[in-house]
NUPA-439075 format. One record per residue: y negated, x negated, z of N, C-alpha, C in turn; residue in one letter. Coordinates in Angstrom, 3 decimals, m for minus. Layout:
+----------+----------+----------+----------+----------+----------+----------+----------+----------+------+
:      n_Y :      n_X :      n_Z :     ca_Y :     ca_X :     ca_Z :      c_Y :      c_X :      c_Z : code :
+----------+----------+----------+----------+----------+----------+----------+----------+----------+------+
:        Y :        X :        Z :        Y :        X :        Z :        Y :        X :        Z :    A :
...
+----------+----------+----------+----------+----------+----------+----------+----------+----------+------+
This chain:
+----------+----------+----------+----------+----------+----------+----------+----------+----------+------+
:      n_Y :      n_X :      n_Z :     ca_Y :     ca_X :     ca_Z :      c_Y :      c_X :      c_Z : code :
+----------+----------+----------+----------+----------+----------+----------+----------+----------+------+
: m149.781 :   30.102 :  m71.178 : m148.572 :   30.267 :  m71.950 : m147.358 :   29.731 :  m71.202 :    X :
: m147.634 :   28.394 :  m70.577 : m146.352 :   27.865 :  m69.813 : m146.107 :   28.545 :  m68.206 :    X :
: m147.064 :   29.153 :  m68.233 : m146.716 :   30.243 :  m66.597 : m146.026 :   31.103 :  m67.062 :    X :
: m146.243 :   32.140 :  m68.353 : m145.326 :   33.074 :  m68.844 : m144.017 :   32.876 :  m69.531 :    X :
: m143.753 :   31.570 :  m69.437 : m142.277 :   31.445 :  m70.262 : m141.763 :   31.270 :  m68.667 :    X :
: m142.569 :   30.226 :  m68.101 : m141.560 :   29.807 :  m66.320 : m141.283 :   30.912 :  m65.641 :    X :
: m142.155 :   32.227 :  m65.925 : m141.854 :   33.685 :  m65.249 : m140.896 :   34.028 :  m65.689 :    X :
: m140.823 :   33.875 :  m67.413 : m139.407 :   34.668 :  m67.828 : m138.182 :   34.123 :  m67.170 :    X :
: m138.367 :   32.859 :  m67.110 : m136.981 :   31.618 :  m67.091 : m136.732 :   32.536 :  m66.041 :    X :
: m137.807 :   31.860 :  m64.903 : m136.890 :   32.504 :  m63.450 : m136.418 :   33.982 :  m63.179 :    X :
: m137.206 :   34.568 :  m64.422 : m136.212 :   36.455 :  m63.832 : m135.122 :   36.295 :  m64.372 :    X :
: m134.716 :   35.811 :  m65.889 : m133.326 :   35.700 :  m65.999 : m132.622 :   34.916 :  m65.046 :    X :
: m133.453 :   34.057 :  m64.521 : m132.478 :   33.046 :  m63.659 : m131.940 :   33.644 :  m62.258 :    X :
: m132.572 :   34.791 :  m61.423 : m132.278 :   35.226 :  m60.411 : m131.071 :   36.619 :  m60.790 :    X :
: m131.399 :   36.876 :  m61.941 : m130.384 :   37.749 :  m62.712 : m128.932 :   37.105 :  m62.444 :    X :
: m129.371 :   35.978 :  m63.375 : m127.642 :   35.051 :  m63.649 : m127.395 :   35.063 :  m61.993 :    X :
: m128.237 :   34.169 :  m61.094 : m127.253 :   33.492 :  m59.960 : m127.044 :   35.268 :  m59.508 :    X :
: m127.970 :   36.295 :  m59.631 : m127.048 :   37.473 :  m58.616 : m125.450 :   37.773 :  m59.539 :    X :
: m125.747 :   37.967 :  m60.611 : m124.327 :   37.684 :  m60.898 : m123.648 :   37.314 :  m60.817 :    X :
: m123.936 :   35.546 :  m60.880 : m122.487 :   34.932 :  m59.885 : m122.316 :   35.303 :  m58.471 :    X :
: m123.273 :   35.236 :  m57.360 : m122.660 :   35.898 :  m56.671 : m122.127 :   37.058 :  m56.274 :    X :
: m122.547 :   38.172 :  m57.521 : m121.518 :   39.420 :  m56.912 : m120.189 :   39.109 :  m57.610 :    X :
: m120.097 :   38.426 :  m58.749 : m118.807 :   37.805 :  m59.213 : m117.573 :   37.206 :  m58.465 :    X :
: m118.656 :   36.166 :  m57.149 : m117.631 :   35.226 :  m56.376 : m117.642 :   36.208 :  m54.902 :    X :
: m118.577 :   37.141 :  m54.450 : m118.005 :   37.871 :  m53.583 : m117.083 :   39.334 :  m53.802 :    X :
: m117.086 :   39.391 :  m54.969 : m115.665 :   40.393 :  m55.245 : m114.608 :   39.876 :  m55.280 :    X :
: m114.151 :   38.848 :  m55.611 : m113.485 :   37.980 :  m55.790 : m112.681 :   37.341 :  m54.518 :    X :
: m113.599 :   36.972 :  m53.458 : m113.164 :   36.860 :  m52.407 : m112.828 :   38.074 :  m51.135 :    X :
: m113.422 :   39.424 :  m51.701 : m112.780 :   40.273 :  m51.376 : m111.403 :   40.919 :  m51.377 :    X :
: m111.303 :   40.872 :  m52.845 : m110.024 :   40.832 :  m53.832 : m108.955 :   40.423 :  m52.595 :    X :
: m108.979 :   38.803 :  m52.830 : m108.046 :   38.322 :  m52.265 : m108.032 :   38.072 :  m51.031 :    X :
: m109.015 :   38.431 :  m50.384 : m109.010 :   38.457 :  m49.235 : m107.945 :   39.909 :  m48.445 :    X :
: m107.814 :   40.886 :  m49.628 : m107.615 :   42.163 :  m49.067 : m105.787 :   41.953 :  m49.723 :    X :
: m105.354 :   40.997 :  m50.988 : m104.071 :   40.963 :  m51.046 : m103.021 :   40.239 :  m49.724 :    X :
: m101.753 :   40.488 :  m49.850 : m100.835 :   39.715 :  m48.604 : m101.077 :   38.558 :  m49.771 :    X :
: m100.693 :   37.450 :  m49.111 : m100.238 :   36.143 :  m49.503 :  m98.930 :   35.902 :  m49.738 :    X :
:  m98.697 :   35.329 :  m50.702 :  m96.924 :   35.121 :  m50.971 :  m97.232 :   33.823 :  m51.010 :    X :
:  m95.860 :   33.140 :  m50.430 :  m95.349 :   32.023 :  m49.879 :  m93.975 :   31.850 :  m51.092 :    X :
:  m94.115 :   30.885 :  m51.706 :  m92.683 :   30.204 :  m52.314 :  m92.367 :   28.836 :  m51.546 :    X :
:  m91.046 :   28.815 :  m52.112 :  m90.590 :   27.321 :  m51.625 :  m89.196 :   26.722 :  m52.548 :    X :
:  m89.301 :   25.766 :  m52.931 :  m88.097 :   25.366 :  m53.397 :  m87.762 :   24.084 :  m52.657 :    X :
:  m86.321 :   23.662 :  m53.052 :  m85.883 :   22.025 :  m52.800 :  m85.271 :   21.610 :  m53.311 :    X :
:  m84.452 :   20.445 :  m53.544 :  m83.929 :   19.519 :  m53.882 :  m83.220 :   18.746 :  m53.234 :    X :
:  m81.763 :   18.696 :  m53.557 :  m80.923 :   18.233 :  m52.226 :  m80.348 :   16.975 :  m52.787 :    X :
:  m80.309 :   15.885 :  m52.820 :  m80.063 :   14.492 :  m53.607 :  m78.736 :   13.710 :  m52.895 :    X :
:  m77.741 :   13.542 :  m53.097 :  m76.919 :   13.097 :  m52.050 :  m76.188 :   11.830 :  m52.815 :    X :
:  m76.309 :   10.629 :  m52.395 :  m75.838 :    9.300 :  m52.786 :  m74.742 :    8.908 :  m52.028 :    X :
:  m73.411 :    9.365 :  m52.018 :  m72.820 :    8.856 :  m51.012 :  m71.892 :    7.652 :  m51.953 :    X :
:  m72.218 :    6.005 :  m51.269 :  m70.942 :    5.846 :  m51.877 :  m70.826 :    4.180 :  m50.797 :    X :
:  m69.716 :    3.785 :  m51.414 :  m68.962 :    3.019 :  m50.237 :  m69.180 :    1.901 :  m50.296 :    X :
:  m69.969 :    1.244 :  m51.351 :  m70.485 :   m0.171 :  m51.634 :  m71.656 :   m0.284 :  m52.011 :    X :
:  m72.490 :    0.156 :  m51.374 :  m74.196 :   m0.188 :  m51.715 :  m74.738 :   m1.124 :  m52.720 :    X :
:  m75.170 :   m0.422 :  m53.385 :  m75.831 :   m1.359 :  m54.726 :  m74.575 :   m0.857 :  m56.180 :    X :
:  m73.702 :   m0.141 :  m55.764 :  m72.276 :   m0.139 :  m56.324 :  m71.965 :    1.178 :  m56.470 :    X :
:  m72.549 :    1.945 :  m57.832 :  m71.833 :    3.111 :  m57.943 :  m70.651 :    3.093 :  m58.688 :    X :
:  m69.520 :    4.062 :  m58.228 :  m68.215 :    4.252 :  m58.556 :  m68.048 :    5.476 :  m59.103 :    X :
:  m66.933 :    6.188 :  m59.662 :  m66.682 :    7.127 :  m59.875 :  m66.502 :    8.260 :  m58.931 :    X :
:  m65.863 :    7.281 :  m58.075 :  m65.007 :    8.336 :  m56.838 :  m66.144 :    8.657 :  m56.096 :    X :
:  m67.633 :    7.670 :  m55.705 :  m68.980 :    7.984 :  m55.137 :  m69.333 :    8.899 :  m55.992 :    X :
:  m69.545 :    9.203 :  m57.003 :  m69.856 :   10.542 :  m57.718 :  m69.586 :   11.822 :  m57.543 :    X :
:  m67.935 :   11.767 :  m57.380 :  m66.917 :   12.952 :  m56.832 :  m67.829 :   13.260 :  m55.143 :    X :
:  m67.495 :   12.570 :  m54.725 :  m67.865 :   12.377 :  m53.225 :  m69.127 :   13.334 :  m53.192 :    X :
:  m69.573 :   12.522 :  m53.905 :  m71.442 :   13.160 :  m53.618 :  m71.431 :   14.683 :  m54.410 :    X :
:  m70.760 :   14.426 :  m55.349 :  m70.543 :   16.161 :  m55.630 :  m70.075 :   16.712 :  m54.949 :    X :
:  m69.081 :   16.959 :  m54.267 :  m68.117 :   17.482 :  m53.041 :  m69.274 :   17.872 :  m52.122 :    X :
:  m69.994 :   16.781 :  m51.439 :  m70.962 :   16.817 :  m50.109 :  m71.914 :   17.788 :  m50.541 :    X :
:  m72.477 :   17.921 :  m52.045 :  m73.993 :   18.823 :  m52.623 :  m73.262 :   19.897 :  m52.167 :    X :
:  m71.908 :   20.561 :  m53.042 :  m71.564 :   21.900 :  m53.146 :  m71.688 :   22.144 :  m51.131 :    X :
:  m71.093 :   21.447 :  m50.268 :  m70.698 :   21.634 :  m49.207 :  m72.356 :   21.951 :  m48.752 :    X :
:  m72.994 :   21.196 :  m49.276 :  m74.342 :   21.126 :  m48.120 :  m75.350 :   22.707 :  m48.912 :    X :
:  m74.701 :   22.702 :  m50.380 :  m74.981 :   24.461 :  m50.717 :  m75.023 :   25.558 :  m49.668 :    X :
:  m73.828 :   25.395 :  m49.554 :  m73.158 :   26.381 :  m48.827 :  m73.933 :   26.458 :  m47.508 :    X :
:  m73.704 :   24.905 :  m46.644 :  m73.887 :   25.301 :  m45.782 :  m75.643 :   25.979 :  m45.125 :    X :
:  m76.393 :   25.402 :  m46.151 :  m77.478 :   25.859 :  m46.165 :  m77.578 :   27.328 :  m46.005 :    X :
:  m76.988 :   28.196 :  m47.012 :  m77.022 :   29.454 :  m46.955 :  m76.190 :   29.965 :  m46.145 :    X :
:  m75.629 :   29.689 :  m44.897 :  m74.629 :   30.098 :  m44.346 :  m75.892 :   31.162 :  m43.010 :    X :
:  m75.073 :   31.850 :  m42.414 :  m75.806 :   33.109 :  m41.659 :  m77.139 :   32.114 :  m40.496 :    X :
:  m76.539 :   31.198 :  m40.029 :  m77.066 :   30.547 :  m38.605 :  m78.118 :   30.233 :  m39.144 :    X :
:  m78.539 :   29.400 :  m40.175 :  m79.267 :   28.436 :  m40.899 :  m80.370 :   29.819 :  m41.962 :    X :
:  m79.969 :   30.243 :  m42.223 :  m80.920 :   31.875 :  m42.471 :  m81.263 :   32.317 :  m41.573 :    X :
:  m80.782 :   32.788 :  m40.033 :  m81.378 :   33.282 :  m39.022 :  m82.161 :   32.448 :  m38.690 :    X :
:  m82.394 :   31.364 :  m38.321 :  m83.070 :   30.353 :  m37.893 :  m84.558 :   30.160 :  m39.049 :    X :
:  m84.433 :   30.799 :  m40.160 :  m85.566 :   30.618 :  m40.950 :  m85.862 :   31.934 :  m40.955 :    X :
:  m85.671 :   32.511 :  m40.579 :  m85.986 :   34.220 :  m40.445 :  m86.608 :   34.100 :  m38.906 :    X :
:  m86.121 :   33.464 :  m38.175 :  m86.986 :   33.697 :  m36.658 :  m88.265 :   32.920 :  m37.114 :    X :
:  m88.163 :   31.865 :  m37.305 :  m89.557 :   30.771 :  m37.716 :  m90.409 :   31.379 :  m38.832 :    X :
:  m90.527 :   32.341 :  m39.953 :  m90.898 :   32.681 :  m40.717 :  m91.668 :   34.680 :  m40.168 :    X :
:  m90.655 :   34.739 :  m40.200 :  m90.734 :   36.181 :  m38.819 :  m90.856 :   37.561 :  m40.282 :    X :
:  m90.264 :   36.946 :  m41.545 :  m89.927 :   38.610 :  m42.339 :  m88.428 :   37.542 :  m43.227 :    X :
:  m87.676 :   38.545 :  m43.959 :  m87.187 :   39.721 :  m42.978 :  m86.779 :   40.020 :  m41.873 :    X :
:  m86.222 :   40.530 :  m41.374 :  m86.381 :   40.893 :  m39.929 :  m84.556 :   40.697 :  m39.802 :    X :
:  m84.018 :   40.703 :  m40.781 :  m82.340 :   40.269 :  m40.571 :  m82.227 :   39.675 :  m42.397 :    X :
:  m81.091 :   38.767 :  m42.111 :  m80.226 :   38.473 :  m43.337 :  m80.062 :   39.613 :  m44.646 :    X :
:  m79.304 :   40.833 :  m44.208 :  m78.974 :   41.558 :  m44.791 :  m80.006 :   41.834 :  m45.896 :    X :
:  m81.579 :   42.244 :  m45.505 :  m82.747 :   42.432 :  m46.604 :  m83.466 :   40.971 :  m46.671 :    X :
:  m82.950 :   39.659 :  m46.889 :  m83.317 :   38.815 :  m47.804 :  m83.380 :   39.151 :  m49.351 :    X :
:  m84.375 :   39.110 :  m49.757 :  m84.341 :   39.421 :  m51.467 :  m83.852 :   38.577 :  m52.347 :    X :
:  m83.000 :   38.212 :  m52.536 :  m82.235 :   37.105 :  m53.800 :  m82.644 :   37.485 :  m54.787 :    X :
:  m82.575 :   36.183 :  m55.910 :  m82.803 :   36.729 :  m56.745 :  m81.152 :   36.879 :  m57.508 :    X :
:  m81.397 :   36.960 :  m58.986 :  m80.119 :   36.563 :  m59.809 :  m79.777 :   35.210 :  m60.048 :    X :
:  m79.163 :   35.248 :  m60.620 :  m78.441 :   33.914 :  m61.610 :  m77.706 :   32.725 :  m60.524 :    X :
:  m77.115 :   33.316 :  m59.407 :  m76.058 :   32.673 :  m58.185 :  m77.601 :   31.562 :  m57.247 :    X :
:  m78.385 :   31.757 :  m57.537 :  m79.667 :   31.295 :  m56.383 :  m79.762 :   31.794 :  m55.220 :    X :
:  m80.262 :   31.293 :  m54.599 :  m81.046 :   31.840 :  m53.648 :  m82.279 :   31.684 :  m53.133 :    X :
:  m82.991 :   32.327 :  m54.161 :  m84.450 :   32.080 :  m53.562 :  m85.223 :   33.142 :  m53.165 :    X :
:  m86.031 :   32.904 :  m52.292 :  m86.905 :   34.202 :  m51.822 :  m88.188 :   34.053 :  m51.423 :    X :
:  m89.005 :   34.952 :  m51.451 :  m90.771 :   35.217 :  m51.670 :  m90.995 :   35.682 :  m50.363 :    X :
:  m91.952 :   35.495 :  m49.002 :  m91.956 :   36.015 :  m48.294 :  m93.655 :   36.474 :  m48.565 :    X :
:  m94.200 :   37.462 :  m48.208 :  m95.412 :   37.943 :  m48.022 :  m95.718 :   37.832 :  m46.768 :    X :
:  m96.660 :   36.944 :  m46.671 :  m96.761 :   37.107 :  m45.186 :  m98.497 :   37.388 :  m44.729 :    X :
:  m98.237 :   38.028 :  m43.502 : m100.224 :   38.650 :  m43.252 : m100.177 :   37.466 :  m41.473 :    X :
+----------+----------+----------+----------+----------+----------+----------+----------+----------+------+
């Protein structure tokens, strides 16, 4: 009696594991066969102020002034080409994909 239940166990049991593995090798086909997308965000933090330990008003202004400036200069053409050579898509500025809402962020697919 206990040889014929351990027979059953193990045919369902070679059942289940082939299932998982045709489960986990489709799976790694799958994605093996999609491009990969790459995100990235940051965070630009700027403390400028003139008495350490000592925030002021005018260090506030300041450091706002320097964020908007260091906005900009981030997205400026040189500083995009330079992440476009190191990254290697797109292939120019012009077809960077932005998105909306005054951002600039972008998805690269890369193989």
């Amino acid at each position: 009696m206990e040889a014929a239940r351990l027979l059953a166990i193990l045919r369902r049991g070679w059942l289940l594991l082939l299932g998982i593995a045709l489960g986990g090798g489709g799976s790694y086909a799958v994605s093996k066969a999609m491009a990969p997308i790459y995100r990235a965000s940051t965070t630009l933090l700027i403390n400028q102020t003139q008495t350490p330990g000592v925030i002021a008003y005018n260090d506030i202004l300041t450091s706002e002034r320097f964020t908007k400036t260091y906005r900009e200069l981030v997205t400026k053409r040189p500083v995009l080409e330079e992440v476009i050579s190191l990254v290697g898509q797109p292939k120019d500025v012009e077809t960077l994909p932005w998105t909306s809402g005054g951002t600039r962020n972008w998805c690269f697919g890369l193989r």
